[in-house]
C-alpha positions as CSV (number, residue, x, y, z in Angstrom):
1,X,-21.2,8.7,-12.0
2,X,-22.6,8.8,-15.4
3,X,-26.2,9.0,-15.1
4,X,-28.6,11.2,-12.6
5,X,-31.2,10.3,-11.0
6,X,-34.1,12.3,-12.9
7,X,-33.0,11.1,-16.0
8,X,-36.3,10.0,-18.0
9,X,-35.2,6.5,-18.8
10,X,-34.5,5.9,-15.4
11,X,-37.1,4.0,-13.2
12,X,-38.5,5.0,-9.7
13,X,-36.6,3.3,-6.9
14,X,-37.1,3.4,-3.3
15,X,-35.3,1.9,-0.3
16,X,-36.6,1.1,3.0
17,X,-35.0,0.1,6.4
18,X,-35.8,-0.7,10.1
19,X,-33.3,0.2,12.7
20,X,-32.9,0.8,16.6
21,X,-30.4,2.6,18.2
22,X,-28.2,3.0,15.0
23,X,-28.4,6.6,14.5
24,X,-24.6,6.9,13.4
25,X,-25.4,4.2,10.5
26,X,-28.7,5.6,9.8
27,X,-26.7,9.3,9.1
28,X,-24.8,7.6,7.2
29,X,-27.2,5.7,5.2
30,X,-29.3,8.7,4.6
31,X,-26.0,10.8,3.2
32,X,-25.5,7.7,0.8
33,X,-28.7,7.0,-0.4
34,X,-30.0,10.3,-0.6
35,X,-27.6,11.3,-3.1
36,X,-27.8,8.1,-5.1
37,X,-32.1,7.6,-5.1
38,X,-33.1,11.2,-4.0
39,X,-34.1,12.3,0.3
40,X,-37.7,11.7,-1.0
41,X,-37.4,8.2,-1.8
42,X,-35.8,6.8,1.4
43,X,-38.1,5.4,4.2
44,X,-36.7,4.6,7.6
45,X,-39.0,2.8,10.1
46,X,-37.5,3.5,13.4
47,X,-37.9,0.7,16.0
48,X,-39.6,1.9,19.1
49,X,-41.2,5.8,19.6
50,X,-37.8,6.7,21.7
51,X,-36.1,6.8,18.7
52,X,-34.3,10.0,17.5
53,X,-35.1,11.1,14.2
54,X,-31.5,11.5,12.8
55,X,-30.4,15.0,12.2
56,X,-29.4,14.9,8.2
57,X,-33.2,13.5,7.4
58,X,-34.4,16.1,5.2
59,X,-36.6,14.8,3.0
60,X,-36.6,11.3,3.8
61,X,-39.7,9.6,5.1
62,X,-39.4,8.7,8.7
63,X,-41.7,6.6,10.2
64,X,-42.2,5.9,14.1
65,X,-43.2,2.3,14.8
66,X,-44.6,0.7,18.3
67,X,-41.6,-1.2,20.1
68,X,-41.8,-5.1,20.5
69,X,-39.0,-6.3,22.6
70,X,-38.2,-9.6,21.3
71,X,-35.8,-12.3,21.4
72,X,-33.5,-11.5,17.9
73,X,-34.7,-14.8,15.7
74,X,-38.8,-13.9,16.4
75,X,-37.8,-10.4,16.2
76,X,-36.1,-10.9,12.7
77,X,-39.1,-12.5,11.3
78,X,-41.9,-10.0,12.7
79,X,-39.2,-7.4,11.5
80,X,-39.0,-8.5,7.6
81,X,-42.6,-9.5,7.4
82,X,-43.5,-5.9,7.9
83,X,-40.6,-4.7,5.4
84,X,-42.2,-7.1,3.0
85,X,-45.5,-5.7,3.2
86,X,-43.8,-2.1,3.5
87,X,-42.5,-3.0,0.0
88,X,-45.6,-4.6,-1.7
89,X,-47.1,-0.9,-0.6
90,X,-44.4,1.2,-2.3
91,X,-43.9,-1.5,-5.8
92,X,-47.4,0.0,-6.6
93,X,-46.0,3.3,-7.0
94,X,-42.3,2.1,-7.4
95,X,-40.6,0.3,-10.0
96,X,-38.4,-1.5,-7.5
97,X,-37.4,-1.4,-4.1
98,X,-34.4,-1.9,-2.4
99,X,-33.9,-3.3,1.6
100,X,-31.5,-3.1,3.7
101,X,-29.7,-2.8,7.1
102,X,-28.7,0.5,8.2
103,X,-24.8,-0.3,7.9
104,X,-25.7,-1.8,4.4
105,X,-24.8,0.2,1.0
106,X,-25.1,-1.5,-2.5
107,X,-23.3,0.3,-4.3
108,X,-22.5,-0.1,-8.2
109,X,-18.7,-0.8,-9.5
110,X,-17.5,2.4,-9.9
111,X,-15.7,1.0,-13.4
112,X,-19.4,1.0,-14.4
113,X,-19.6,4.6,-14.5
114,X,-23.5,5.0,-13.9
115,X,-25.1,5.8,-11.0
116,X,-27.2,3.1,-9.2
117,X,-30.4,4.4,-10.0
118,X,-29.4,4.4,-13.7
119,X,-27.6,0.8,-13.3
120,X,-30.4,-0.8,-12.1
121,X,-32.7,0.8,-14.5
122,X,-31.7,-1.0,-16.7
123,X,-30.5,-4.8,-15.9
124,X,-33.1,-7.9,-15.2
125,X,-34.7,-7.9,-12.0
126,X,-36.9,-10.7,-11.9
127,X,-38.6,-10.5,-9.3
128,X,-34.9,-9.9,-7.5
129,X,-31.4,-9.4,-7.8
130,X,-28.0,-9.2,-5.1
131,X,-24.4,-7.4,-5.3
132,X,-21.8,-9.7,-4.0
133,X,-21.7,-9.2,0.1
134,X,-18.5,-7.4,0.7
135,X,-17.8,-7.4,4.7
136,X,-15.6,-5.2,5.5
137,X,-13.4,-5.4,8.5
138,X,-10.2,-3.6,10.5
139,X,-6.6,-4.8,10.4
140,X,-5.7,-4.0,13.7
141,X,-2.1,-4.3,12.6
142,X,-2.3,-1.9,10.2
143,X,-5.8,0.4,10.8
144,X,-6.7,2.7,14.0
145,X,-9.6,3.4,15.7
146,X,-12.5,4.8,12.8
147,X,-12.6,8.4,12.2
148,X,-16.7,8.8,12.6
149,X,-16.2,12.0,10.2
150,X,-14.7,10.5,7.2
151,X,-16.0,8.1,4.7
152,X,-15.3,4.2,5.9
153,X,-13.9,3.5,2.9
154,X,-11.3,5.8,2.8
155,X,-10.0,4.3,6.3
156,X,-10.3,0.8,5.7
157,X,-9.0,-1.5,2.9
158,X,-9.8,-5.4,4.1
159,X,-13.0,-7.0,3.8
160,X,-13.8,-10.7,4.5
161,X,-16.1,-11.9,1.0
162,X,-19.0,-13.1,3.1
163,X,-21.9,-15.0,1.6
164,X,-24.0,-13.6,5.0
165,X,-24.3,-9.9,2.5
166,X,-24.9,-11.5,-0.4
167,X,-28.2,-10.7,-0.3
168,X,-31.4,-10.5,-2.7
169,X,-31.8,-6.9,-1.7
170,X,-33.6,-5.5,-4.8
171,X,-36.9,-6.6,-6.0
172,X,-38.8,-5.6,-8.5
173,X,-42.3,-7.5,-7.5
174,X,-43.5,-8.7,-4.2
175,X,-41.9,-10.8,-2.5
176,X,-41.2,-12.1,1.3
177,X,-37.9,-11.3,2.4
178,X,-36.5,-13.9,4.8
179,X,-34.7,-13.0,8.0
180,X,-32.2,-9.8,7.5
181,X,-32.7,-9.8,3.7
182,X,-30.7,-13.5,3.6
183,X,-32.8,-14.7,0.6
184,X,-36.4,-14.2,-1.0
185,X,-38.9,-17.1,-0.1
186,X,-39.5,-19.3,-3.0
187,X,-37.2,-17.5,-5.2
188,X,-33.5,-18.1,-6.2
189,X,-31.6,-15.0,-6.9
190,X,-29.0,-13.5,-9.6
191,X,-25.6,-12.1,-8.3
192,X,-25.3,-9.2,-10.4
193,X,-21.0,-8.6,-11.4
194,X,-21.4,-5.3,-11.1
195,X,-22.8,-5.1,-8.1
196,X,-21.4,-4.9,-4.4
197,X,-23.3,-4.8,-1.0
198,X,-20.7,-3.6,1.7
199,X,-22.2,-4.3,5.0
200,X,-20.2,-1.9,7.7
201,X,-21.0,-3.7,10.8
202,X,-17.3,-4.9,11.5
203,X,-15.7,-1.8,10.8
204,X,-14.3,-0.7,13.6
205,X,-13.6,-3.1,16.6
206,X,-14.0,-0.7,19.5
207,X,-17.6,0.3,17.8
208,X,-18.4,-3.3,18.1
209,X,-17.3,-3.2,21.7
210,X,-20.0,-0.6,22.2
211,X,-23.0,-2.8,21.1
212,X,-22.3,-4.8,24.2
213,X,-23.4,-2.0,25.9
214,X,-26.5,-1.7,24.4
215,X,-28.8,-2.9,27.0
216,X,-31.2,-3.4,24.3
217,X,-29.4,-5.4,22.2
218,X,-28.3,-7.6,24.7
219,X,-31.5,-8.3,26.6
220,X,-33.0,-9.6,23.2
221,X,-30.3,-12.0,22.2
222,X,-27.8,-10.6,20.1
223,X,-24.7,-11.1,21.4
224,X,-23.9,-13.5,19.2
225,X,-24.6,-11.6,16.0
226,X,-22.2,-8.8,17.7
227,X,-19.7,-11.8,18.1
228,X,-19.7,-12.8,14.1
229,X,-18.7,-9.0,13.6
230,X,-15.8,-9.6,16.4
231,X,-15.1,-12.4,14.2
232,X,-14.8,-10.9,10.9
233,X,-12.2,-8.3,12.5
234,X,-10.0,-11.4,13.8
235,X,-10.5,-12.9,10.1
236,X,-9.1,-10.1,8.7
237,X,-6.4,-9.2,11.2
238,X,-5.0,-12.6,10.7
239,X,-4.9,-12.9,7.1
240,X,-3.1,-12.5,4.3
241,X,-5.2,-10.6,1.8
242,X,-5.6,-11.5,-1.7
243,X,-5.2,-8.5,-4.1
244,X,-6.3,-9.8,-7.4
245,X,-9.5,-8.6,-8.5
246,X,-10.2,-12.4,-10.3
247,X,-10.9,-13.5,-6.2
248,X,-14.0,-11.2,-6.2
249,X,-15.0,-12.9,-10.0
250,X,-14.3,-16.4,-8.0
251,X,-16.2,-15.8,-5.3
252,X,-19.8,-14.6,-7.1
253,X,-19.1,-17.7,-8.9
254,X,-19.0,-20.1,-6.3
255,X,-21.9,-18.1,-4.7
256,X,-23.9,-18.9,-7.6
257,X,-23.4,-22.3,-7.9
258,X,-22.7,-23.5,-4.4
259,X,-26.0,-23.5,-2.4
260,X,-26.5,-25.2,1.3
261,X,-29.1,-28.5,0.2
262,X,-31.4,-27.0,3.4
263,X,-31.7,-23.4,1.6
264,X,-31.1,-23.8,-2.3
265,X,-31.9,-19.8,-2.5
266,X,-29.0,-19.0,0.0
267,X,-25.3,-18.5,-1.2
268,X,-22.5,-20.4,0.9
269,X,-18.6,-19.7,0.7
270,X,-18.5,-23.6,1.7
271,X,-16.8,-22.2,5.1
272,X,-13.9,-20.4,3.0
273,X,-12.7,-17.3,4.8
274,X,-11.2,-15.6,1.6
275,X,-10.3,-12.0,2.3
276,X,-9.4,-9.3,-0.2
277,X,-7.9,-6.1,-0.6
278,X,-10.6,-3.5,-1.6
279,X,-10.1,-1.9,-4.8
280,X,-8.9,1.4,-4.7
281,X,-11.6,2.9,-7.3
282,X,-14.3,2.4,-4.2
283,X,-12.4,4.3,-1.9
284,X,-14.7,7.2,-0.4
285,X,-18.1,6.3,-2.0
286,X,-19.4,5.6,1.5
């Protein structure tokens, strides 16, 4: 990358999360944005006062919140209310803040060659902006079973281009986020070109397999969200991937023009399952 972070024309960015039971992702998370905003400016709210503290923190900011075992759609909402008012906190010490899942990394085109603190620095973020959601999955023709010590993308290739992580994830005012980052109330949003959200959910099949087991999980609901990651590997197992980089240009255009009439500030794919072959230049940046 071009750019570090403590370069003086560079703003102060922070991002924030809320997770249970996801301390592989959260390692992860904290190994990718640690390097790209600095340990210091990461906050993880852990879900519940059982929760381990993962063992790469460092310097990040881990916070301990009171469990509320809920069913997942009141759950969402109780869950991005308080990252909202988490991030009203931090914007008045913060230029902007960034939120997302734990398996979620925006990451900036490597082609760019700046790093994302330096990219955002300095494009319009008013009062938000998305990467284009990048949802990658395993061919299980062609893919084993995820290596939990390498990067993901060095193992996988295939990712279904899924309006569900095109998200509004930066913000540079307050705002409400609405459930899992999906959009900003009362706000439309800008699809940045150089910018990607890989969500990391659907990665590996036998993982996903796992979460069934997660008697948490399970006993609020959220079998079907595990399901739509199932899906996502059966998309892209059963595809023929395009490998043309002017899909991923095609896609953040219809994204920005097609919206649902019941959520204007939402993208939509119009139900088109388009998957793609990563581009090489991303491979091992998470």
């Amino acid at each position: 990358m071009g750019s570090t972070i403590n370069s003086s024309s560079n703003k102060k960015i922070a991002v924030i999360t809320m997770a249970r039971n996801d301390d592989f992702f959260l390692t992860r998370w904290i190994a990718y944005y640690g390097k790209e905003l600095g340990e210091e400016h990461c906050y993880i709210y852990l879900d519940g006062e059982d929760q381990p503290v993962p063992a790469n923190r460092g310097k990040v900011n881990v916070f301990h919140e009171k469990r509320v075992a809920e069913h997942v759609v009141k759950a969402e909402k109780r869950r991005l209310g308080f990252l909202s008012t988490i991030a009203k906190s931090l914007l008045e010490t913060y230029d902007m803040v960034i939120g997302v899942d734990a398996d979620e990394y925006l990451v900036v085109d490597p082609s760019i060659g700046k790093s994302l603190v330096a990219y955002l620095s300095e494009i319009p973020i008013d009062p938000c902006v998305s990467g284009l959601g990048i949802d990658v999955g395993q061919d299980r023709n062609s893919e084993p079973i995820l290596d939990r010590s390498l990067p993901f993308l060095g193992q996988r290739s295939y990712a279904l281009l899924s309006s569900r992580y095109t998200k509004p994830s930066v913000i540079s005012k307050p705002v409400n986020w609405g459930s899992g980052f999906h959009r900003v109330k009362g706000h439309n949003f800008r699809i940045d070109p150089n910018l990607y959200l890989f969500h990391f959910g659907s990665v590996d099949y036998d993982m996903i397999l796992d979460r069934f087991k997660d008697k948490d999980r399970m006993a609020t609901g959220r079998a079907g969200h595990i399901k739509k990651r199932a899906r996502t590997i059966d998309i892209i197992t059963n595809s023929k991937p395009k490998v043309d980089e002017k899909w991923l240009r095609l896609a953040r255009t219809l994204q920005t023009f097609a919206r649902p009439i019941w959520a204007w500030n939402k993208p939509t794919m119009l139900k088109w399952k388009l998957v793609v072959r990563i581009p090489d230049r991303f491979k091992g940046i998470v």
